[in-house]
C-alpha angles and dihedrals in degrees: 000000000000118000112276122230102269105049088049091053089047094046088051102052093042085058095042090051090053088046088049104049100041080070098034128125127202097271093050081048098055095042081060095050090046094048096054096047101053087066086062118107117280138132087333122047112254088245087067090042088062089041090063094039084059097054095045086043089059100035084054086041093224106156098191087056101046083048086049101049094042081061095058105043092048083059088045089058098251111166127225098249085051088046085045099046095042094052085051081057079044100050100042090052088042096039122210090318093083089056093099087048096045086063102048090049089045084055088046087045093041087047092055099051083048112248 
């Protein structure tokens, strides 16, 4: 069986991140730190963090990131009526343009509730 979507996304990045900090300074270093904190409960519950990661990820179309962050919502115990209706917040503020990207992230979705 060929490697699914997921596992090849996480393999990569793994692989990107080793790649990464074998090179990093102190400042890469701390963007990284800061980036993974502020996904960290608050004020707002870390499901809603990775929400809102999701929409910026799609408004922005980055398609590891909106892999990323569906990854992360479906650990956080989003649903699929909350990831729907966060990639339609996702596609009125992005337009037509994030439609590409809105499939790709529906078959890593569909691949992680295990259809």
């Amino acid at each position: 069986m060929s490697e699914g979507r997921v596992a090849r996304f996480q393999r990569e990045r793994s692989e990107g991140n080793e790649l990464v900090f074998k090179y990093a300074g102190t400042n890469m270093k701390r963007f990284w730190t800061l980036d993974g904190q502020a996904y960290h409960e608050g004020a707002l519950d870390a499901k809603t963090k990775e929400l809102l990661g999701l929409v910026a990820s799609l408004v922005l179309r980055c398609d590891d990131c909106v892999t990323y962050h569906t990854i992360q919502a479906h650990e956080a115990g989003v649903s699929t009526k909350e990831y729907e209706e966060t990639l339609n917040i996702g596609l009125l503020v992005g337009g037509s343009i994030t439609i590409p990207h809105l499939r790709r992230a529906f078959a890593v979705w569909e691949e992680l509730q295990g259809s």
